[in-house]
ZANU-307132 format. One record per residue (C-alpha): residue number from 1; y, z negated, x. Coordinates in steps of 0.05 Angstrom, whole numbers. Each point is the difference from the previous one (the first is absolute). Example, Ala and Ser with C-alpha at 12.3 -4.5 7.8 and 13.67 -1.06 7.14 Angstrom:
! ZANU-307132
num, py, pz, px
1, -90, -156, 246
2, 69, 13, 27
END
This chain:
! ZANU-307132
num, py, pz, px
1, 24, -111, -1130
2, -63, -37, -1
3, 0, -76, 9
4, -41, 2, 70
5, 56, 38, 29
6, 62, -39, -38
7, -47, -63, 28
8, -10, 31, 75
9, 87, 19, 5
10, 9, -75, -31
11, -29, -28, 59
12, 21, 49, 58
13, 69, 4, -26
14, 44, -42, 39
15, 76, 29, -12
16, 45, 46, -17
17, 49, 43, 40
18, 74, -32, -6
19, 35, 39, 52
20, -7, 79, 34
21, 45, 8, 60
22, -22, 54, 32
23, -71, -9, 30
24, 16, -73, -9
25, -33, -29, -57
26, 12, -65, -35
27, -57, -27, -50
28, 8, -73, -32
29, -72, -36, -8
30, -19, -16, -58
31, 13, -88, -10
32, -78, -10, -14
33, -23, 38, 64
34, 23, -42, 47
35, -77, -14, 32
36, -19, 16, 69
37, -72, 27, -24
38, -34, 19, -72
39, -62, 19, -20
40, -12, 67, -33
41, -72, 46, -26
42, -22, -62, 50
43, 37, 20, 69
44, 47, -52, 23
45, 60, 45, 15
46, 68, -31, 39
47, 55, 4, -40
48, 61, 39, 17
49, 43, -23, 63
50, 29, 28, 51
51, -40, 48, 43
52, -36, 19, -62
53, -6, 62, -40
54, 23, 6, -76
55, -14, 54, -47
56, 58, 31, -42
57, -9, 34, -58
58, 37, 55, -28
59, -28, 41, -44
60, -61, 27, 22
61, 21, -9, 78
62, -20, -62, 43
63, 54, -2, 45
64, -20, -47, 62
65, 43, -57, 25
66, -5, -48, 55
67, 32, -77, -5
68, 50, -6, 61
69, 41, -62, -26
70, 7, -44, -53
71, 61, -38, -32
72, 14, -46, -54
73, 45, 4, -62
74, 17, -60, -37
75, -31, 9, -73
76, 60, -8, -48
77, -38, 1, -55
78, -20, -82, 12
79, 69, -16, -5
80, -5, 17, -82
81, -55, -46, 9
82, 38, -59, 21
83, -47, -7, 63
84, 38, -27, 46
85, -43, 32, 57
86, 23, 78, 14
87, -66, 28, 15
88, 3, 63, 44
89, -42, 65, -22
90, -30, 38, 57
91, 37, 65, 28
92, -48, 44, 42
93, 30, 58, 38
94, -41, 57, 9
95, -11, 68, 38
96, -29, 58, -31
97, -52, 20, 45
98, -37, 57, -35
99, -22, 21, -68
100, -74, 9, -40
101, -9, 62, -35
102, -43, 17, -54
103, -58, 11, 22
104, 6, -70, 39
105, 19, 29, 71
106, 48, -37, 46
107, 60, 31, 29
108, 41, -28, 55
109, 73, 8, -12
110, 54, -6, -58
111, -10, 55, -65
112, 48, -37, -45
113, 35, -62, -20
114, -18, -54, -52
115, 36, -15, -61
116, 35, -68, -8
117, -52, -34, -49
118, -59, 40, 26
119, -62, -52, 3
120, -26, -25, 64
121, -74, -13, 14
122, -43, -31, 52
123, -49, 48, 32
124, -73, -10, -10
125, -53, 8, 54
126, -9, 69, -28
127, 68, 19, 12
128, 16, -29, 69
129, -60, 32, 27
130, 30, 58, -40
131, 58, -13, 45
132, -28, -5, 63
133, -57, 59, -12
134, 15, 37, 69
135, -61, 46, -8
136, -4, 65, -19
137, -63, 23, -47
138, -39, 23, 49
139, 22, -47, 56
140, -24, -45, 43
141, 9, -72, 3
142, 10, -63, 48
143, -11, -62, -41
144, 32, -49, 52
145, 59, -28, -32
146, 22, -32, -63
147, 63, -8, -32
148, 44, -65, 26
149, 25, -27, -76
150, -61, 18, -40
151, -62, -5, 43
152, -27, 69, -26
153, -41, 37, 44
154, 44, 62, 26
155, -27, 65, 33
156, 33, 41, 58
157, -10, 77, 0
158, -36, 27, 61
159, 32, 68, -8
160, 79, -14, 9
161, -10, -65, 36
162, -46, 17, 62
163, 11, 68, 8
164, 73, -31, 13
165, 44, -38, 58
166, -5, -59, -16
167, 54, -63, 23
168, -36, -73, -9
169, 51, -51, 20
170, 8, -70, 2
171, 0, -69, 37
172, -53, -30, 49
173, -46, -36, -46
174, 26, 36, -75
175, -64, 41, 0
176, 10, 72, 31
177, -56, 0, 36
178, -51, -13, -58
179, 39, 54, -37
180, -18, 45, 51
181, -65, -14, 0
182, -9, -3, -72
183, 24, 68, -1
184, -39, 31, 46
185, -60, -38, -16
186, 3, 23, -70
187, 16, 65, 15
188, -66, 19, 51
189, -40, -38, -54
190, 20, 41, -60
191, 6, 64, 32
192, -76, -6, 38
193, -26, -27, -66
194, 24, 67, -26
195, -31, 50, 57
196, -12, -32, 63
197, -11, 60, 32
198, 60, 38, -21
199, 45, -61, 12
200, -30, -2, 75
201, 12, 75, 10
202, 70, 3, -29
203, 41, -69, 13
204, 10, -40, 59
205, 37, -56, 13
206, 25, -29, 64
207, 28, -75, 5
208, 35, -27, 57
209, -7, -69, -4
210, 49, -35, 58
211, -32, -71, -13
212, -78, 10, -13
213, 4, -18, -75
214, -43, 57, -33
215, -47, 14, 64
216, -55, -40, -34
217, -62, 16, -24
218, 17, 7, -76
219, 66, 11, -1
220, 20, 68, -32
221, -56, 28, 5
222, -70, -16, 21
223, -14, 72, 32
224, 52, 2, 43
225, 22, 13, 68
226, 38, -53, 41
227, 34, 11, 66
228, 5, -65, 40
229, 51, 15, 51
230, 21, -36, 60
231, 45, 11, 62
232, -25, -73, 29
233, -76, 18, 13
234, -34, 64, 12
235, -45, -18, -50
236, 34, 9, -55
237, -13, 68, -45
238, 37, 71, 13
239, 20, 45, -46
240, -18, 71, 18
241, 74, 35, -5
242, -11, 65, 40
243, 39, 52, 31
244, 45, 10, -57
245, 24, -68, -12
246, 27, -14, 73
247, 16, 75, 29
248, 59, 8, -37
249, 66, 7, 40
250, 45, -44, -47
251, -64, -54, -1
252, 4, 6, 83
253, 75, -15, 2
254, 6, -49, -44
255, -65, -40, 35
256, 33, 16, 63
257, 73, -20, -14
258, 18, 79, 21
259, 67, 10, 14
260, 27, 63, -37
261, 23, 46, 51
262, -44, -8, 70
263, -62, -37, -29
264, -16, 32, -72
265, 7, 67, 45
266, -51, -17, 43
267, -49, -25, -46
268, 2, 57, -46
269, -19, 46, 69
270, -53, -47, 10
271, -31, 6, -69
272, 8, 81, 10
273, -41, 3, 60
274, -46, -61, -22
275, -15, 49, -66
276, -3, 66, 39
277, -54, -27, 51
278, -38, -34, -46
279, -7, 61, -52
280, -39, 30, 54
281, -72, 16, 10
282, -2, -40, 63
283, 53, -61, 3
284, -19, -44, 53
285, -9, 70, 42
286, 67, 17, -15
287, 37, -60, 9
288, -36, -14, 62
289, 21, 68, 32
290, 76, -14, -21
291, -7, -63, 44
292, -27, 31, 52
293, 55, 62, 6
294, 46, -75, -8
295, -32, -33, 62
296, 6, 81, 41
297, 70, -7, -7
298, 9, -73, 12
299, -40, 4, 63
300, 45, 53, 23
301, 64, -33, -11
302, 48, -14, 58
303, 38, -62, -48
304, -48, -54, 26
305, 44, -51, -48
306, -13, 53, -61
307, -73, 8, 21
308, -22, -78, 13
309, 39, -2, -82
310, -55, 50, -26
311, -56, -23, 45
312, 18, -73, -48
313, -1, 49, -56
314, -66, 25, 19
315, -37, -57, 10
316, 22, -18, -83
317, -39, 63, -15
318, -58, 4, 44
319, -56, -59, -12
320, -2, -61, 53
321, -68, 13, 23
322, -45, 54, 9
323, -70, 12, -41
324, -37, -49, 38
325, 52, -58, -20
326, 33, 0, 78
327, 76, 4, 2
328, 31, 41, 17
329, 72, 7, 46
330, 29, 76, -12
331, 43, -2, 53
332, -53, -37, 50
333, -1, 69, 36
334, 71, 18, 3
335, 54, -6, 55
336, 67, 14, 7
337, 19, 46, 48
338, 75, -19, 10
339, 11, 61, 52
340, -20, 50, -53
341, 26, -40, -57
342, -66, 26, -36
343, -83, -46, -12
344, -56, 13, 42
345, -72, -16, -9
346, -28, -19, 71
347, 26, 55, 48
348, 8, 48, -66
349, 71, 10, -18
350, 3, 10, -75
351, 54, 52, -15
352, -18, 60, -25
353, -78, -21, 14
354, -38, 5, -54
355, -66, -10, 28
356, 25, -61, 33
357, 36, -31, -68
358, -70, 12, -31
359, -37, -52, 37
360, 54, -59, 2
361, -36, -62, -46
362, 49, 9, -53
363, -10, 81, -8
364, -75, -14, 5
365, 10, -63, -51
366, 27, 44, -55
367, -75, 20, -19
368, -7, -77, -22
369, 58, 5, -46
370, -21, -3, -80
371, 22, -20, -66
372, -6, -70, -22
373, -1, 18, -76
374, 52, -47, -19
375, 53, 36, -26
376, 67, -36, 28
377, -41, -10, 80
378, -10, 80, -6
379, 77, 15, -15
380, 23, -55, 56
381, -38, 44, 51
382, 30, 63, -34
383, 67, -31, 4
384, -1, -13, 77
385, -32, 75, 13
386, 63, 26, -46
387, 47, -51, 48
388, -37, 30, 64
389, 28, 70, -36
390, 56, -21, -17
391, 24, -36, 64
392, -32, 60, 46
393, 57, 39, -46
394, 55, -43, 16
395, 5, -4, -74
396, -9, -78, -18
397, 13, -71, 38
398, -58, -45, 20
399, 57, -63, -32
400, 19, 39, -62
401, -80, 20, -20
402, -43, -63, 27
403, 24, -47, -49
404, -31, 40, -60
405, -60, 13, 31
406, -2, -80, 30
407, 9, -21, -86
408, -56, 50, -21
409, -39, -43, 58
410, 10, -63, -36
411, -11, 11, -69
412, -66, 31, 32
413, -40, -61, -7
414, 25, -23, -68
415, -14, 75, -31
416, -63, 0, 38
417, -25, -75, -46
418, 11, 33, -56
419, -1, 75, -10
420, -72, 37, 15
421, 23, 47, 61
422, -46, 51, -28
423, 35, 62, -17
424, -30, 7, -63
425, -24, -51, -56
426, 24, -16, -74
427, 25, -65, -21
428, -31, -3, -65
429, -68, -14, 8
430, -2, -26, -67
431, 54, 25, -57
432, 25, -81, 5
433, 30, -29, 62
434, 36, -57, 23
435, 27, -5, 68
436, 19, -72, 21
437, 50, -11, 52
438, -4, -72, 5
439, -14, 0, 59
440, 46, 53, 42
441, 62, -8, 29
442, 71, 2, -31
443, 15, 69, 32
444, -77, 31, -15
445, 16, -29, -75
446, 53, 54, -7
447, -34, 57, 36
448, -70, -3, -27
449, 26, 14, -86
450, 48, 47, 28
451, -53, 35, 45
452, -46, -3, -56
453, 40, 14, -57
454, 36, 63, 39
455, -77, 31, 20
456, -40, -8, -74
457, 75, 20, -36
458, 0, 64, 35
459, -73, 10, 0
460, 1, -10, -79
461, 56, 37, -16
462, -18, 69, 53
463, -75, 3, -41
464, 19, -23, -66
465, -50, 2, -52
466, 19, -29, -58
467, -19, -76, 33
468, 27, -68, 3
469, 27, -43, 52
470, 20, -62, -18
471, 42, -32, 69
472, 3, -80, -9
473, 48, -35, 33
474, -1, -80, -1
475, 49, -40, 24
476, 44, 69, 10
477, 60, -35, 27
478, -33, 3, 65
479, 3, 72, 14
480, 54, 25, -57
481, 49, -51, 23
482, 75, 33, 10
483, 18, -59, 34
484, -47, -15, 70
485, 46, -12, 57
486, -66, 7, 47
487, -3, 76, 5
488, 44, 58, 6
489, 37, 35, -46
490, -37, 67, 9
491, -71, -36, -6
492, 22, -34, -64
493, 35, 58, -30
494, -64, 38, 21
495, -45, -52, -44
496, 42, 0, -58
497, 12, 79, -6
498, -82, 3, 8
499, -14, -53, -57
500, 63, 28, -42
501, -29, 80, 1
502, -69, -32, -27
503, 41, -35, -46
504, 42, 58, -23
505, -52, 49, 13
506, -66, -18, -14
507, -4, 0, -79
508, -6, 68, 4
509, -66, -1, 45
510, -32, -58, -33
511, 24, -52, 56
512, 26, -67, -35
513, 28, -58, 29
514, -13, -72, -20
515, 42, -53, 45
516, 0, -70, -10
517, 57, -46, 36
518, 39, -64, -13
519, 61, 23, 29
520, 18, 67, -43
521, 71, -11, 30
522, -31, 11, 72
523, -36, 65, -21
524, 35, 63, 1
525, 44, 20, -60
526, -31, 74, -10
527, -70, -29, 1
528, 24, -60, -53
529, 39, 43, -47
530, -69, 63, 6
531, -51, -45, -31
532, -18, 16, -68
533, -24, -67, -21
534, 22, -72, 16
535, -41, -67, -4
536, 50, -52, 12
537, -16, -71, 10
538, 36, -61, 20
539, 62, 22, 40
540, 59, -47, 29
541, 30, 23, 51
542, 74, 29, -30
543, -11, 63, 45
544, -65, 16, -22
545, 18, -2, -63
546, 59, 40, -1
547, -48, 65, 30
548, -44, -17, -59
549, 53, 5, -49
550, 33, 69, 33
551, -77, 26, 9
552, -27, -13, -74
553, 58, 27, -35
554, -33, -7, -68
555, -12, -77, -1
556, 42, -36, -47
557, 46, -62, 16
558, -50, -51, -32
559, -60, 22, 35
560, 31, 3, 68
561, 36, -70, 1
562, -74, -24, -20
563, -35, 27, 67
564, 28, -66, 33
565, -40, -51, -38
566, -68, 44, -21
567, -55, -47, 21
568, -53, 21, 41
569, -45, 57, -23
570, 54, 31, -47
571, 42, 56, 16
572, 49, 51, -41
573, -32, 70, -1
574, 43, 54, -9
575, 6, 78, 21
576, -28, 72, -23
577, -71, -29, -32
578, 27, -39, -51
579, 61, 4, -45
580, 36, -69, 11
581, -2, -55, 53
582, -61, -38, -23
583, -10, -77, 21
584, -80, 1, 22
585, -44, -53, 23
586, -40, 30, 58
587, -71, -24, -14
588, -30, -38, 57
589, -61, 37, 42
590, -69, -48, 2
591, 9, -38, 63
592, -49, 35, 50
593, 47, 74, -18
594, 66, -30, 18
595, 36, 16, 52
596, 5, -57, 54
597, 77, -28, -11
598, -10, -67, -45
599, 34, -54, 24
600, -39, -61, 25
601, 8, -55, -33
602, -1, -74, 42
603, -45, -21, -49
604, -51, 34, 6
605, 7, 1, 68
606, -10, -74, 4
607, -56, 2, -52
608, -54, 45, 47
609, -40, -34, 53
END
């Protein structure tokens, strides 16, 4: 053995192992290495302590250990001495973590035991970073962490991290939302340094951002589309969703609070006629000649109470005024004849007279009728022509269908702020976007992900091509919560089973989740336990981290009693990229590329002019 090498194991060695009980393994520190930091080949290096890694030797095996505890023995051997001071000799207990081979490759997991009296080392640089290599040869890499004891710079693999769900959990204020946008930062950057154009053509990522943190300028990504949405001024952007986002029965009922057994009904006959007359060659032609053979037989109806009901009807369908802006009255030339229980225009009784019924106002009016090209005002009309059907039929209840149709009405306006009513447009305008929701309503802040998420989901996985979609979710408790009180069961159970198919699903056709939350208790068990990787900051709550420790099944009892006291910025990162929980330091972004969550300070608030 040459003397470099007896020198270099001099110096790193700090034990010896004492005890094997299973996994469980006992070295006793050498008396003279008792310093917190030495020097070695000039790098300061921390000496060994708990949360640190050792290297055991055993032939020509490195087996892997990690400190989780230390004791002290008393050291009998003073007592020969006559020092009357029993000095205690350092007892580290260790995990085996993983083992280098031979050809100085890392392997997570336990190949073999030590020996009692095997040697126990310190790792180099060389080695930790041997340790915590997560990339493949020909991988890429995200330089945007380093490791918590040592400092070192550590590298995340794109390939088993992003094209994975990802979980990023922790307090308000522990650092989840630079994480994020670390991540994703790093991730545009390196892959559009690689190809732009192929990058652009093949991955796109959609944030929703419920606060307005990453809606800035730099943030992410410089070329990227942001959605400014808002249900408080019309002035705020829309998002062009189309037909297929919002023409979807189980969308309709759940907007519309359906009931199961009258209301769904209705709506799903609505929706077939809405789709039969508008796969026409002449839809406005054709819906306007349904109302008309609808007004015929209203007009010769002898149920005056019936016929004043779908006159009301009528007057939801037809426009208020005519094409030179007057308005227009439909039944301002009608009269009840009460004799022959039947309407007459002027002396004109209007049973069984056609020509008559064909110049009242609101026969003649029907020419006036059009679409509006917003999407939910077109199927309100077609749902009061399918009532004027269905009542004409004796075969629905003005009490039991107007409610549906009154709660489509209302969430009108709010869908109206933000969606394009176009029929057809494409969300990604650029392969980056980031829709903030700051400022829309509580209910719009649940509808608008799922809307969205539902519609480019479907539309990715019907024409896949071998593309990404990466669906960002920040501050997911908002719309994955299993525990709103505010909305009904069905709506909830609706949102969850949407989110958990993409979830469970979506792998397969390149769709991968990233959600980011401070309450992983409040999100829904399915979705928790489905990600593939986990960056855990500071957590307290009891609860929260109870679903951590069922979720992450493969974190070990030292790392997860830690995740109450990491300091800001650090978090324990653990799942399918990398072999072993790993304690990283998430390196900050430069100040103009974060997102906007610091926390102001009094100081400096006092400090500006």
């Amino acid at each position: 053995m040459s003397d470099v090498r007896l020198q270099k194991e001099a110096v790193l060695r700090v034990g010896e192992v004492s005890g094997v009980t299973g996994r469980r393994i006992l070295v006793t520190v050498d008396k003279d290495k008792n310093l917190s930091e030495l020097f070695y080949d000039g790098d300061l290096l921390r000496n060994i302590a708990v949360g640190s890694y050792m290297d055991i030797r055993k032939g020509f095996v490195s087996l892997i250990g990690k400190v989780e505890g230390e004791n002290a023995n008393p050291d009998t051997s003073r007592f020969e001495d006559g020092d009357p001071v029993v000095r205690g000799r350092r007892v580290l207990s260790v995990a085996l973590v993983g083992f280098i081979d031979r050809g100085g490759r890392f392997y997570g997991g336990t190949k073999e035991l030590p020996l009692v009296g095997n040697e126990a080392f310190l790792l180099t640089r060389e080695r930790v970073l041997q340790v915590h290599n997560l990339i493949a040869e020909d991988g890429i890499a995200l330089h945007i962490a380093t490791s918590e004891y040592e400092g070192y710079d550590i590298a995340l693999p794109v390939d088993g991290l992003m094209n994975s769900h990802i979980a990023i959990f922790g307090n308000t204020g522990s650092g989840k939302s630079n994480t994020l946008a670390t991540l994703y930062q790093h991730f545009v950057t390196e892959l559009r340094a690689i190809n732009h154009q192929r990058f652009n053509d093949n991955c796109r990522i959609i944030l929703f951002d419920f606060n307005g943190e990453y809606a800035h300028t730099d943030c992410i990504a410089g070329d990227k589309t942001v959605y400014n949405l808002s249900t408080r001024v019309n002035t705020g952007d829309t998002v062009p969703l189309g037909n297929a986002g919002l023409l979807d029965l189980e969308m309709l009922s759940i907007i519309s609070d359906a009931t199961e057994k009258t209301q769904k009904p209705f709506l799903r006959r609505v929706l077939s006629r809405y789709e039969a007359v508008m796969s026409g060659n002449d839809p406005i032609g054709h819906l306007r000649n349904i109302v008309r053979q609808q007004i015929t037989q209203i007009l010769g109806m002898s149920d005056k109470v019936r016929a004043d009901l779908l006159l009301d009807y009528l007057r939801q369908v037809l426009p208020d005024h005519d094409q030179n802006g007057d308005a227009v009255e439909l039944a301002s030339d009608l009269e009840w004849h009460n004799t022959t229980a039947q309407y007459k225009r002027g002396q004109e009784y209007l049973r069984n007279n056609l020509p008559a019924i064909q110049s009242t106002v609101v026969y003649s009016h029907v020419a006036n009728l059009d679409f509006e090209d917003d999407i939910i005002a077109d199927f309100v009309t077609f749902s009061y022509v399918q009532l004027i059907y269905d009542v004409l039929a004796n075969r629905a209840q003005n009490e039991h269908i107007a409610p549906v149709i009154n709660k489509l009405r209302s969430k009108q306006s709010d869908i109206r702020k933000v969606f394009n009513p176009a029929v057809h447009g494409d969300v990604f305008a650029t392969n980056v976007v980031v829709v903030n929701l700051n400022d829309v309503n509580l209910e719009m802040k649940k509808t608008i992900p799922l809307l969205l998420c539902r519609r480019i989901y479907q539309e990715h996985k019907t024409s896949f091509q071998g593309k990404t979609l990466n669906i960002v979710v920040d501050e997911a408790h908002n719309i994955l919560s299993t525990e709103s009180s505010r909305e009904t069961e069905s709506w909830k159970d609706y949102r969850l089973e949407t989110f958990e198919e993409i979830i469970k699903e979506g792998r397969k056709f390149g769709v991968f989740v990233t959600i980011a939350s401070q309450r992983p208790n409040d999100i829904s068990p399915t979705i928790t336990s489905q990600a593939h990787n986990y960056f855990i900051h500071r957590l307290i709550n009891q609860k929260d981290l109870q679903s951590i420790a069922s979720a992450v099944s493969y974190i070990d009892k030292l790392t997860e009693e830690s995740i109450p006291t990491l300091p800001t910025g650090t978090c324990i990162f653990s799942g399918m990229a990398g072999q072993m929980p790993l304690k990283l330091n998430i390196k900050a972004l430069e100040h103009t590329l974060q997102p906007k969550s610091t926390t102001l300070r009094f100081a400096s608030l006092l400090s500006q002019n």
